[in-house]
CHARMM internal coordinates of N, CA and C (Angstrom, degrees):
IC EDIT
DIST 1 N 1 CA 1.4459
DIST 1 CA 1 C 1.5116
ANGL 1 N 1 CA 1 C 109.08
DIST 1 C 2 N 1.2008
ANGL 1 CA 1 C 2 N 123.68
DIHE 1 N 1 CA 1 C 2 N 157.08
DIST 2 N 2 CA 1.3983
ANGL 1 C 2 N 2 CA 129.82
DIHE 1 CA 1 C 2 N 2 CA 177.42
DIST 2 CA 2 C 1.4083
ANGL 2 N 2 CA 2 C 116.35
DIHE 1 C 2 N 2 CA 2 C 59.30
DIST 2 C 3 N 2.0503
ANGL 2 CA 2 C 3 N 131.10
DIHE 2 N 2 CA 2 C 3 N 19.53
DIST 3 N 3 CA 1.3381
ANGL 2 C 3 N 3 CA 125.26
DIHE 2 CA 2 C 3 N 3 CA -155.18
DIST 3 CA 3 C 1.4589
ANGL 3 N 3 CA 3 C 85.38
DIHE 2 C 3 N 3 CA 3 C -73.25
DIST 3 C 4 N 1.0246
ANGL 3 CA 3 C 4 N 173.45
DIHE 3 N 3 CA 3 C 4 N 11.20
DIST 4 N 4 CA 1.5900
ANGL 3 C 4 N 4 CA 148.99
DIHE 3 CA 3 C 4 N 4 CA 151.05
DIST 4 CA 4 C 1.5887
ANGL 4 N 4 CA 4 C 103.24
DIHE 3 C 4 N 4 CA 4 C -91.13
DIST 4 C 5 N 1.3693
ANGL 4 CA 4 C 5 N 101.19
DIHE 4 N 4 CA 4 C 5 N 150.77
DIST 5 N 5 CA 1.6035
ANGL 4 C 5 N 5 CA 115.68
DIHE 4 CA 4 C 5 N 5 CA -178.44
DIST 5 CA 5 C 1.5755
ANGL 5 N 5 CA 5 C 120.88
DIHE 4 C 5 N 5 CA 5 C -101.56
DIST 5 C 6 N 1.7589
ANGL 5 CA 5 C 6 N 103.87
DIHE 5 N 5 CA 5 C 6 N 7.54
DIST 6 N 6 CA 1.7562
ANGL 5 C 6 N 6 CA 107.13
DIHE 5 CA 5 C 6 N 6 CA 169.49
DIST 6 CA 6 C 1.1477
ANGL 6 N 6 CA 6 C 97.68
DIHE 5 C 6 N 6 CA 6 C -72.72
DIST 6 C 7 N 1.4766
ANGL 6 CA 6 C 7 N 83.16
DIHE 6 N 6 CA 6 C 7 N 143.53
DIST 7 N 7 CA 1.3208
ANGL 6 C 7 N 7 CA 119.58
DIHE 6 CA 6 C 7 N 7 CA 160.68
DIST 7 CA 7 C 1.9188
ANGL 7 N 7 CA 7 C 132.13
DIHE 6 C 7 N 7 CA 7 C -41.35
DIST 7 C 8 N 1.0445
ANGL 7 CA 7 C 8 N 136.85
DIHE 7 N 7 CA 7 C 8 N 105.96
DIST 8 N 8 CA 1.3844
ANGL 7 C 8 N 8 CA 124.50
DIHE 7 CA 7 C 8 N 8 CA -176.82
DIST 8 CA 8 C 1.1805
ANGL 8 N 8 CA 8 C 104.21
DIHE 7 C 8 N 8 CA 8 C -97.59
DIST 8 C 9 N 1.7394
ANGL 8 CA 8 C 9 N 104.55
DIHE 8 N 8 CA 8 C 9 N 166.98
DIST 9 N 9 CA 1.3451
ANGL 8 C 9 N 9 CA 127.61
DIHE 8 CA 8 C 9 N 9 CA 174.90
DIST 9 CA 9 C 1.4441
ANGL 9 N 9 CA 9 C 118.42
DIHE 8 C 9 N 9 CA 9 C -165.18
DIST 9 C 10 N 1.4304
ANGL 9 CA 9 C 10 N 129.46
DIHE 9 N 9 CA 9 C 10 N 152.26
DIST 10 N 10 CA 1.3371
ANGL 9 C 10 N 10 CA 153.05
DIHE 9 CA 9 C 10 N 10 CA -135.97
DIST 10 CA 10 C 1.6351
ANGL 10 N 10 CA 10 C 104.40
DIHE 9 C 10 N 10 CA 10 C -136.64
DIST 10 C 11 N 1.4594
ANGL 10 CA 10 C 11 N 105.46
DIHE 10 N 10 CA 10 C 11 N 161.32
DIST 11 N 11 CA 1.4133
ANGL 10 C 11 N 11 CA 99.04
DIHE 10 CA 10 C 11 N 11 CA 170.12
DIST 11 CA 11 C 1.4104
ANGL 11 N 11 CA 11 C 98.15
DIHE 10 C 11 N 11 CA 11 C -130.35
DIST 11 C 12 N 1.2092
ANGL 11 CA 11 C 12 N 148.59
DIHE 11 N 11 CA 11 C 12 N 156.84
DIST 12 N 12 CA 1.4473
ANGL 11 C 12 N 12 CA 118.69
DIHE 11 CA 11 C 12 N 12 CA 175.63
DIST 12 CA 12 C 1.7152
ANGL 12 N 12 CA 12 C 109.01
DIHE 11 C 12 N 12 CA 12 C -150.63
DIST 12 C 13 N 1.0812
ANGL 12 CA 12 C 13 N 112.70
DIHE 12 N 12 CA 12 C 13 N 116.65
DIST 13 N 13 CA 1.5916
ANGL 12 C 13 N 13 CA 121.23
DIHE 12 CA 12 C 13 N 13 CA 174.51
DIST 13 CA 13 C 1.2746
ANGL 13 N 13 CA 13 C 111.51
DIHE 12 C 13 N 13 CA 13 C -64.21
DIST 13 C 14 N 1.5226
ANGL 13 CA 13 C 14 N 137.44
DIHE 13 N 13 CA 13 C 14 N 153.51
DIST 14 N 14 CA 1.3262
ANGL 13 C 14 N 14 CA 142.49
DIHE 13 CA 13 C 14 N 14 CA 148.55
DIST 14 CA 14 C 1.1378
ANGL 14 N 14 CA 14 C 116.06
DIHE 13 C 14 N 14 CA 14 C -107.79
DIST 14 C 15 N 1.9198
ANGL 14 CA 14 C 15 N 123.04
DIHE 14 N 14 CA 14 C 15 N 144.11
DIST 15 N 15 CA 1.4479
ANGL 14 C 15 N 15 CA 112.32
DIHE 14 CA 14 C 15 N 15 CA 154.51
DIST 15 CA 15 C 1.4549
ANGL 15 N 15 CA 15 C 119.07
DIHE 14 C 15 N 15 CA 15 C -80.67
DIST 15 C 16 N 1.2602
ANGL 15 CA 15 C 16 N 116.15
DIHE 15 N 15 CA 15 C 16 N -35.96
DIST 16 N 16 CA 1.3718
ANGL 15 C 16 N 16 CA 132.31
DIHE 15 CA 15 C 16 N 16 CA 156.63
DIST 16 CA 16 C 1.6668
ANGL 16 N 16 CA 16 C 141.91
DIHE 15 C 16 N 16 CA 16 C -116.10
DIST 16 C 17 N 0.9793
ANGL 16 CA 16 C 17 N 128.86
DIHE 16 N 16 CA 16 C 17 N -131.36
DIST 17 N 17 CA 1.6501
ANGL 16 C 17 N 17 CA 132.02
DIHE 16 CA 16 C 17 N 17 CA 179.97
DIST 17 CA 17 C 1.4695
ANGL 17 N 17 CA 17 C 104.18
DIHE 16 C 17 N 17 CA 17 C -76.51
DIST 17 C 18 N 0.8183
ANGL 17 CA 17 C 18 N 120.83
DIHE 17 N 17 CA 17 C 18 N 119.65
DIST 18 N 18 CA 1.7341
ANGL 17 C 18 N 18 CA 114.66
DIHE 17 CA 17 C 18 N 18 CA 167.18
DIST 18 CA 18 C 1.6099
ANGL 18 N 18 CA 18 C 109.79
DIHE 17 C 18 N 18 CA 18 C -140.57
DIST 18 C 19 N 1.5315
ANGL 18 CA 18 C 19 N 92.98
DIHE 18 N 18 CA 18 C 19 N 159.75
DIST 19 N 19 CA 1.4917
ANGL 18 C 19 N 19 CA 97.81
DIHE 18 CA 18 C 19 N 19 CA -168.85
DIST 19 CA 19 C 2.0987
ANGL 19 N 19 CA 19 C 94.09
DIHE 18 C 19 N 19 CA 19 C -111.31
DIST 19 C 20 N 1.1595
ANGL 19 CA 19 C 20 N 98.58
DIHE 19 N 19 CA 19 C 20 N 135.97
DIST 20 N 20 CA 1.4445
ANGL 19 C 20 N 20 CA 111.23
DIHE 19 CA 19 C 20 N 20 CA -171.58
DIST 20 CA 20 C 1.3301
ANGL 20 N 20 CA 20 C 95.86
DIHE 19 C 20 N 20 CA 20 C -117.46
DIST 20 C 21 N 1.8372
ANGL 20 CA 20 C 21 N 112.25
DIHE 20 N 20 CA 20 C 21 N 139.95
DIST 21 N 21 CA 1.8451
ANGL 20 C 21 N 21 CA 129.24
DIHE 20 CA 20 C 21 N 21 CA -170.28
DIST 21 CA 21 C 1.5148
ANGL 21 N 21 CA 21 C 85.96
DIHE 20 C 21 N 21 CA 21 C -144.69
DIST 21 C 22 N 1.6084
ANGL 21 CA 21 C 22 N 97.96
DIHE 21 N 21 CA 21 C 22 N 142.23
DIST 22 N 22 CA 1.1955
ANGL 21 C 22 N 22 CA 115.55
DIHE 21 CA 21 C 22 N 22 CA -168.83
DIST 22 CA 22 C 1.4534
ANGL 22 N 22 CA 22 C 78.64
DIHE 21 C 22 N 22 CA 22 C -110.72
DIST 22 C 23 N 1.9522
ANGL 22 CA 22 C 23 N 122.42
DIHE 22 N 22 CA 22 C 23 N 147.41
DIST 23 N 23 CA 1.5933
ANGL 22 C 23 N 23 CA 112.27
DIHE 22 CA 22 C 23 N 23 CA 134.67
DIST 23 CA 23 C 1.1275
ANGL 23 N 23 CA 23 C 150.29
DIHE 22 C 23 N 23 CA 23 C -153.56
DIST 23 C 24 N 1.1850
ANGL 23 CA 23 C 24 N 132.84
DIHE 23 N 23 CA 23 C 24 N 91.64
DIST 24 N 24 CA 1.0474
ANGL 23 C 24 N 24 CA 147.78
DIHE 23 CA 23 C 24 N 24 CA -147.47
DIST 24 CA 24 C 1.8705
ANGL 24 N 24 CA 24 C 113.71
DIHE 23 C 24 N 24 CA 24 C -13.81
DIST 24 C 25 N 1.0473
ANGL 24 CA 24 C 25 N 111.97
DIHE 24 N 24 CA 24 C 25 N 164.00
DIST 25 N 25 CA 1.6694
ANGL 24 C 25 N 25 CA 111.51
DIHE 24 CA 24 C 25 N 25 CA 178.86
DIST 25 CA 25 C 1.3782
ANGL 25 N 25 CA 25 C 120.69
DIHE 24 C 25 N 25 CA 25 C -65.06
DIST 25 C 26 N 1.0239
ANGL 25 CA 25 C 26 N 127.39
DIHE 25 N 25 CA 25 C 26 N -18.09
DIST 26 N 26 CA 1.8850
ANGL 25 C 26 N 26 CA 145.15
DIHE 25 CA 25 C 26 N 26 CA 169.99
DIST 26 CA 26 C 1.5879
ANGL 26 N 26 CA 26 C 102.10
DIHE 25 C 26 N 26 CA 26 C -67.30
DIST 26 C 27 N 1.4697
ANGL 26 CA 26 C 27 N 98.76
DIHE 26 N 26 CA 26 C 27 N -70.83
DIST 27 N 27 CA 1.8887
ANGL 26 C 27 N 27 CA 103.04
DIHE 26 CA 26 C 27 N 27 CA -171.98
DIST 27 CA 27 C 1.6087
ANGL 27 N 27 CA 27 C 116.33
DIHE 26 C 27 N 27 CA 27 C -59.95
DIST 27 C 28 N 1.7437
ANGL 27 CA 27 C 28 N 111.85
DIHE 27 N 27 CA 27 C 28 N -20.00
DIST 28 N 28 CA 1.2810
ANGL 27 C 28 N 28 CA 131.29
DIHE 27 CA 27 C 28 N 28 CA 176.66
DIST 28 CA 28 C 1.5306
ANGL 28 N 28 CA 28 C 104.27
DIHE 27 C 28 N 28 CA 28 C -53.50
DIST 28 C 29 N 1.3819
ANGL 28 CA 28 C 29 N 97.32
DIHE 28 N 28 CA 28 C 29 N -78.72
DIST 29 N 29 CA 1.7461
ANGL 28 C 29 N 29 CA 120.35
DIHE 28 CA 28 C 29 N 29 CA 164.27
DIST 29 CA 29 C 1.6979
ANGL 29 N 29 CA 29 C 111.72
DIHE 28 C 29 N 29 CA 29 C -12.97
DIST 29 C 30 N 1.4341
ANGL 29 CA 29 C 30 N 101.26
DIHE 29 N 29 CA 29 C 30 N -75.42
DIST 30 N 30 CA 1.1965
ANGL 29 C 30 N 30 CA 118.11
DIHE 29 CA 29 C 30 N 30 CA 176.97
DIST 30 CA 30 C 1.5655
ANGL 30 N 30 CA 30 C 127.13
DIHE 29 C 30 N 30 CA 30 C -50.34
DIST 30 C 31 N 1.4185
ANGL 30 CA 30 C 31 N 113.10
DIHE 30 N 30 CA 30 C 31 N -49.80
DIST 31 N 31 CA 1.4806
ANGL 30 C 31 N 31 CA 121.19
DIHE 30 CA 30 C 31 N 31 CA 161.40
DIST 31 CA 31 C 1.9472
ANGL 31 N 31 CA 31 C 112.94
DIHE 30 C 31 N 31 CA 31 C -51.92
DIST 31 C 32 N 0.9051
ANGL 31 CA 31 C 32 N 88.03
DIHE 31 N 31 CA 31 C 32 N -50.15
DIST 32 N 32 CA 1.5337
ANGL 31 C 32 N 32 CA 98.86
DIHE 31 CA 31 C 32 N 32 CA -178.53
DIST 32 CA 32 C 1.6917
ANGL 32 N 32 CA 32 C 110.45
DIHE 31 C 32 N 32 CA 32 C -45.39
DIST 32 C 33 N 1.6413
ANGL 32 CA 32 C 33 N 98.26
DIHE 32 N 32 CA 32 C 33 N -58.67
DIST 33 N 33 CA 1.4829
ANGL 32 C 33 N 33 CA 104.81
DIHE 32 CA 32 C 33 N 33 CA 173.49
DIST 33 CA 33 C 1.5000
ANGL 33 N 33 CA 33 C 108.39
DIHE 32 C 33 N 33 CA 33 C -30.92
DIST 33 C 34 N 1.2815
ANGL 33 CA 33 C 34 N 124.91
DIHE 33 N 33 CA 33 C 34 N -83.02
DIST 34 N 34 CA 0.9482
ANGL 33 C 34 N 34 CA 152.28
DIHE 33 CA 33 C 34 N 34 CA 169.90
DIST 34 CA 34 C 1.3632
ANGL 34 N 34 CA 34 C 136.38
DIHE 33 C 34 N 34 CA 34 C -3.22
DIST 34 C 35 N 1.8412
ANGL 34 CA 34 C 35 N 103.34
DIHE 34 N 34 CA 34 C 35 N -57.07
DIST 35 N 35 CA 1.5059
ANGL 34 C 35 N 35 CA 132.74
DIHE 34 CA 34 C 35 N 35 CA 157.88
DIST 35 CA 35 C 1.8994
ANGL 35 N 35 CA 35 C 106.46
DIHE 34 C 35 N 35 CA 35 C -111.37
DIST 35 C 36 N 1.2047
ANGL 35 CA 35 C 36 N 103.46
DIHE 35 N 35 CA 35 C 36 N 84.10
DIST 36 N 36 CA 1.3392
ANGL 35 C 36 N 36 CA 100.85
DIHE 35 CA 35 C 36 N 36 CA 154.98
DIST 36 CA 36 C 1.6607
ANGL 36 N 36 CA 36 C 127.41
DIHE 35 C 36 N 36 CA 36 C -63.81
DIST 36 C 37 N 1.0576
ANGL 36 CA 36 C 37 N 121.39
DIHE 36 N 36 CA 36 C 37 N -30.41
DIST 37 N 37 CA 1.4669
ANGL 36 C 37 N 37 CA 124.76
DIHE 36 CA 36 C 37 N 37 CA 162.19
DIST 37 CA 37 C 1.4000
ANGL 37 N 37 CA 37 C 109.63
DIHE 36 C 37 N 37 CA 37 C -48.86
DIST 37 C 38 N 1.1567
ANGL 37 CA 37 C 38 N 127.96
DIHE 37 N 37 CA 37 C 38 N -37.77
DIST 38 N 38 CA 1.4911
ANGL 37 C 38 N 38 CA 151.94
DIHE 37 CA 37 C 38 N 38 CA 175.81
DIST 38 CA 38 C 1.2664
ANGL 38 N 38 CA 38 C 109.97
DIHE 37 C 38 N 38 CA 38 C -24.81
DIST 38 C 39 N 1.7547
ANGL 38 CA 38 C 39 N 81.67
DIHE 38 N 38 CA 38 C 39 N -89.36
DIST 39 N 39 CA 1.7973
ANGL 38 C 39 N 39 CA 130.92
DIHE 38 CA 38 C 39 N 39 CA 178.44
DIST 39 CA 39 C 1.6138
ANGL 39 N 39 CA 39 C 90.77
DIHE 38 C 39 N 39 CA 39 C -51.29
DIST 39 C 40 N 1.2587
ANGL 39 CA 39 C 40 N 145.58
DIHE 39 N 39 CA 39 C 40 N -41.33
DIST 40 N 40 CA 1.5364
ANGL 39 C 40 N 40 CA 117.56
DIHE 39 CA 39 C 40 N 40 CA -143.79
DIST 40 CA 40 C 1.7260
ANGL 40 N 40 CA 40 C 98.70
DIHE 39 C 40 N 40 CA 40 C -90.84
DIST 40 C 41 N 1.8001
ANGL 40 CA 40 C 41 N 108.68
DIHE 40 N 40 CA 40 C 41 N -30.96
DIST 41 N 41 CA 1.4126
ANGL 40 C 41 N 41 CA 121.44
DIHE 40 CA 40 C 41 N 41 CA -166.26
DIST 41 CA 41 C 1.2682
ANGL 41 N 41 CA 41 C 97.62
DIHE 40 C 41 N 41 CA 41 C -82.48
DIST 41 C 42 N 1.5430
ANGL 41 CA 41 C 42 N 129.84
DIHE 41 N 41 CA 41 C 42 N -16.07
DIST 42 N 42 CA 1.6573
ANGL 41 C 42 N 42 CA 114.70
DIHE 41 CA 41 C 42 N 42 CA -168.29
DIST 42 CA 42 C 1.6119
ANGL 42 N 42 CA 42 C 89.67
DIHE 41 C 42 N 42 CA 42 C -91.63
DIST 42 C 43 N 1.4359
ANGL 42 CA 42 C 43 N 118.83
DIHE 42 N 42 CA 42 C 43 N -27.74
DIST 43 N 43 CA 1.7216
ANGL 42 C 43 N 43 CA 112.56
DIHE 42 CA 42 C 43 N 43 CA -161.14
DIST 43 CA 43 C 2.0197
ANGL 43 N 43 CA 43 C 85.77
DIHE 42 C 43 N 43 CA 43 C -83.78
DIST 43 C 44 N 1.1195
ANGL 43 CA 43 C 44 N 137.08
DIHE 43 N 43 CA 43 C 44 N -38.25
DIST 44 N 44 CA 1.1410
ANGL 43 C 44 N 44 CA 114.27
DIHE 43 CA 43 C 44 N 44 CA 165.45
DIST 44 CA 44 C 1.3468
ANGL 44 N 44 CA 44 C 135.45
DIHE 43 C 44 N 44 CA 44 C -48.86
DIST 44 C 45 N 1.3474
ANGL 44 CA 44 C 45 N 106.56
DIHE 44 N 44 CA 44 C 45 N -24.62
DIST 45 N 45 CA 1.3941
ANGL 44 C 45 N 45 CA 118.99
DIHE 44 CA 44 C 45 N 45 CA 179.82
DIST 45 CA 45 C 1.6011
ANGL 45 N 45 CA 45 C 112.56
DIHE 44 C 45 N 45 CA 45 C -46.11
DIST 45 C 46 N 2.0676
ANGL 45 CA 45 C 46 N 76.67
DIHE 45 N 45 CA 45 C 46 N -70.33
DIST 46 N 46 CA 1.6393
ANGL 45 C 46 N 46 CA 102.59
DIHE 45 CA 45 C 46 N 46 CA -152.40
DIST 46 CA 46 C 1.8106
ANGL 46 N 46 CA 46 C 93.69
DIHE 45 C 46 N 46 CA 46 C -71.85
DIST 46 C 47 N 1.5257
ANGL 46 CA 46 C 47 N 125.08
DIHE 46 N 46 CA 46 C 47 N -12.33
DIST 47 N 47 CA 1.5480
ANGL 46 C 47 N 47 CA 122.02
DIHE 46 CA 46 C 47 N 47 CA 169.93
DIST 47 CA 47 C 1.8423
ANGL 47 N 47 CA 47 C 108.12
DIHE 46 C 47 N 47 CA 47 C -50.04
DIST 47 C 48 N 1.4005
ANGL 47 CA 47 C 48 N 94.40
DIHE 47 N 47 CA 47 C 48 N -58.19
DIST 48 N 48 CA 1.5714
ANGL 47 C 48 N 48 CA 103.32
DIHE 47 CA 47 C 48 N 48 CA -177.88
DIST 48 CA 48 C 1.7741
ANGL 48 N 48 CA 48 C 114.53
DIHE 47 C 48 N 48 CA 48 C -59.20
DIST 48 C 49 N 1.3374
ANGL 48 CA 48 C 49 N 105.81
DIHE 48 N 48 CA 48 C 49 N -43.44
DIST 49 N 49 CA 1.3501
ANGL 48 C 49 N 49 CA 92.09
DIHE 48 CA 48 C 49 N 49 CA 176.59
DIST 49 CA 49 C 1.0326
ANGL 49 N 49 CA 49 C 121.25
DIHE 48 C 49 N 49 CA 49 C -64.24
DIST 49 C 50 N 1.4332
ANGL 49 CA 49 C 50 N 141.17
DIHE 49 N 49 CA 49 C 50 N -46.30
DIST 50 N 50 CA 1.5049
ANGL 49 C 50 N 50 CA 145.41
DIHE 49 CA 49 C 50 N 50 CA 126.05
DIST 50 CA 50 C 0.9468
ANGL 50 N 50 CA 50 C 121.65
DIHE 49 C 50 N 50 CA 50 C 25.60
DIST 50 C 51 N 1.2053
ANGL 50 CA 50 C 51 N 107.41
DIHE 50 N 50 CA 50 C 51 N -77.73
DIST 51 N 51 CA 1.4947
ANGL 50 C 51 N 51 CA 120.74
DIHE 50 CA 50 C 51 N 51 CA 162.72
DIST 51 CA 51 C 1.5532
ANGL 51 N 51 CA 51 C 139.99
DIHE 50 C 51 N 51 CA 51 C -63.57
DIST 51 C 52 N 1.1565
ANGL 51 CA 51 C 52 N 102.58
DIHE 51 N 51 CA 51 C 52 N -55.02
DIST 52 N 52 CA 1.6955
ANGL 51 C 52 N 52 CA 98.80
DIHE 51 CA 51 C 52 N 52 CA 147.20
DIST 52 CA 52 C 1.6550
ANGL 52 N 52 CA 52 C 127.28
DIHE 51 C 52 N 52 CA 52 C -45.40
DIST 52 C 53 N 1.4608
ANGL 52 CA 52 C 53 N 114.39
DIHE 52 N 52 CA 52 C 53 N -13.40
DIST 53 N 53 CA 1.3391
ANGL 52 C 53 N 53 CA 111.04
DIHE 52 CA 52 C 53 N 53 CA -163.92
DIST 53 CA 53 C 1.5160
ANGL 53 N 53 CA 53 C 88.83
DIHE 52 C 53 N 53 CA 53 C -104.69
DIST 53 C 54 N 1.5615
ANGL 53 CA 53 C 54 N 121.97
DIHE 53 N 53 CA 53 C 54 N -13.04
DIST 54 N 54 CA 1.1727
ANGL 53 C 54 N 54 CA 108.63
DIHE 53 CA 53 C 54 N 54 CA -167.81
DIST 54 CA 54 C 1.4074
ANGL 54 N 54 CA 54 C 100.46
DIHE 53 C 54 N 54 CA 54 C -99.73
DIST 54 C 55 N 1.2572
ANGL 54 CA 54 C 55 N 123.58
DIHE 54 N 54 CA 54 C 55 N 2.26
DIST 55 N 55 CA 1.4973
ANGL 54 C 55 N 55 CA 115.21
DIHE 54 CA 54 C 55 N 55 CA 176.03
DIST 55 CA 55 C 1.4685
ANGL 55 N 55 CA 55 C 99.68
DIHE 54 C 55 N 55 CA 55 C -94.64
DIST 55 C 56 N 1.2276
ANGL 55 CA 55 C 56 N 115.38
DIHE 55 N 55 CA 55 C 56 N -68.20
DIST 56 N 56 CA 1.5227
ANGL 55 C 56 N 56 CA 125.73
DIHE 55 CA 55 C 56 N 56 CA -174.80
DIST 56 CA 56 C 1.4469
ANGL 56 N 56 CA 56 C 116.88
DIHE 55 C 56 N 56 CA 56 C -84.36
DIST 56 C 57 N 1.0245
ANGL 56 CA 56 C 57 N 140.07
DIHE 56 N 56 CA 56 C 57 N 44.56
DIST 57 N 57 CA 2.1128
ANGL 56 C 57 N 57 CA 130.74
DIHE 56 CA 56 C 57 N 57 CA -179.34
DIST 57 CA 57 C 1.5396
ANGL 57 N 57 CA 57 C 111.10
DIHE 56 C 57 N 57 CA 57 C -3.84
DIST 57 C 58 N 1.0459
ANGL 57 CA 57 C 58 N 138.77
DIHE 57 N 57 CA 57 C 58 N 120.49
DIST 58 N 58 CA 1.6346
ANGL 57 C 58 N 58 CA 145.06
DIHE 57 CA 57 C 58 N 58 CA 127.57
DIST 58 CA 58 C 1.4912
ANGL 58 N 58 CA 58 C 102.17
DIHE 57 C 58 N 58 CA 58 C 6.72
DIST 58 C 59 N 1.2269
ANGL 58 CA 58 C 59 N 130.12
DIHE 58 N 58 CA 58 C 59 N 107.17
DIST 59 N 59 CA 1.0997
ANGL 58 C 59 N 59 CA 139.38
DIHE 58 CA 58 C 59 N 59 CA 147.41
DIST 59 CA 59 C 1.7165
ANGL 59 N 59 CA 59 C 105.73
DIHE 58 C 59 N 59 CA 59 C -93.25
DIST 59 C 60 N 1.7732
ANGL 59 CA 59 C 60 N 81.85
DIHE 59 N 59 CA 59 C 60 N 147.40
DIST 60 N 60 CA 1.9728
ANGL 59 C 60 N 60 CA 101.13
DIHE 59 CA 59 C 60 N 60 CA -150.06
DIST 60 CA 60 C 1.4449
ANGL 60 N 60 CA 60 C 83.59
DIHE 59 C 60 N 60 CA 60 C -70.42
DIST 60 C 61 N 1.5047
ANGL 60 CA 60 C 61 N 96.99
DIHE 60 N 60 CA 60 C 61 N 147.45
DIST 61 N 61 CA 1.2810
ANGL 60 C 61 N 61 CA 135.43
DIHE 60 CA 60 C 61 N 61 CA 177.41
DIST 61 CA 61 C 1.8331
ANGL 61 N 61 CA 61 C 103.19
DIHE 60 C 61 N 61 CA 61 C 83.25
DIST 61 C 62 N 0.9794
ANGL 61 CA 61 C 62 N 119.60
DIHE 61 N 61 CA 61 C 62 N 0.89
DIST 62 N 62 CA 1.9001
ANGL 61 C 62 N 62 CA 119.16
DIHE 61 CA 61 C 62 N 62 CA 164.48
DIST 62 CA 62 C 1.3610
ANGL 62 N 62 CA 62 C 115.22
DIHE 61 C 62 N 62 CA 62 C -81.61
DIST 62 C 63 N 1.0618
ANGL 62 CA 62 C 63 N 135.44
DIHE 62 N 62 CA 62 C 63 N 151.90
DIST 63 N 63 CA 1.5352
ANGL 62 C 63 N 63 CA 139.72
DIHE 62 CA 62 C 63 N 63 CA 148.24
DIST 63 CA 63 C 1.5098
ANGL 63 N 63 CA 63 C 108.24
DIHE 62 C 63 N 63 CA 63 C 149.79
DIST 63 C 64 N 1.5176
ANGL 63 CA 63 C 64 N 131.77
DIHE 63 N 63 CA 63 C 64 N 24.38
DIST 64 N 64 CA 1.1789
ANGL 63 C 64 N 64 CA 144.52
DIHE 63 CA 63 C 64 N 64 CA 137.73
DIST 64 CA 64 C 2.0790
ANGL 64 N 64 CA 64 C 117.48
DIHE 63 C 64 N 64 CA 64 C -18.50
DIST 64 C 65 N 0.9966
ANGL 64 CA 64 C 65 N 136.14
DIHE 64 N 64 CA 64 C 65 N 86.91
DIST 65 N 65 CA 1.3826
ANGL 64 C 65 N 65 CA 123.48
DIHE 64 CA 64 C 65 N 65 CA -146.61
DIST 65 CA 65 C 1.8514
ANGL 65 N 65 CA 65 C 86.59
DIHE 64 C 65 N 65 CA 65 C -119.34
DIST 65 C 66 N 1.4903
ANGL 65 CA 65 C 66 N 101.84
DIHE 65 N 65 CA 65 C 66 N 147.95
DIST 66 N 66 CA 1.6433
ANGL 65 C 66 N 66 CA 99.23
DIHE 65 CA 65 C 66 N 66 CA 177.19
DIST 66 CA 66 C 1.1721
ANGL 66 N 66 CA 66 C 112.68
DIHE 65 C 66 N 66 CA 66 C -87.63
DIST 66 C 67 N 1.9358
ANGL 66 CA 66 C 67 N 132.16
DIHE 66 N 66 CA 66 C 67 N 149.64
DIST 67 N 67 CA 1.1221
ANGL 66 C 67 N 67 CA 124.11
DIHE 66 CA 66 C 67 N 67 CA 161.57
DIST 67 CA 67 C 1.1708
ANGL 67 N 67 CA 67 C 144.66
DIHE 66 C 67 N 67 CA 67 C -25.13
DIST 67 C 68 N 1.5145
ANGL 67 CA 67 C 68 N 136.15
DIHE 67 N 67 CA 67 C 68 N 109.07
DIST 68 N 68 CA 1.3545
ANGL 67 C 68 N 68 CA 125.98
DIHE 67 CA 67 C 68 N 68 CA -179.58
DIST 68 CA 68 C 1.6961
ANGL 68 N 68 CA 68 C 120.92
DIHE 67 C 68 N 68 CA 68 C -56.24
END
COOR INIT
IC SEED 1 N 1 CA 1 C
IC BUILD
């Protein structure tokens, strides 16, 4: 999971107050350890997107992605 080392980023709406945590790729790692339930649903994720990306490519200005 995660074999490229770019950088990601999010856009994120609120309905209300929320508290937003940034974390670096180490503490990621580490959280992950932690919650394997986590780790298995985010690597399913990014499998599917994968795959969707391998049928159809990102045409510029796409890549809007839904909340995990």
């Amino acid at each position: 999971m995660f074999i490229s080392g770019n950088r990601r980023t999010a856009s994120v709406r609120s309905v209300g107050y929320s508290d937003l945590f940034v974390l670096n790729k180490k503490d990621m790692w580490d959280v992950l350890k932690d919650y394997p339930a986590a780790r298995v649903r985010l690597e399913a994720i990014a499998v599917k997107r994968l795959e969707k990306y391998k049928k159809a490519p990102l045409e510029k200005g796409e890549g809007k992605h839904k909340c995990l």
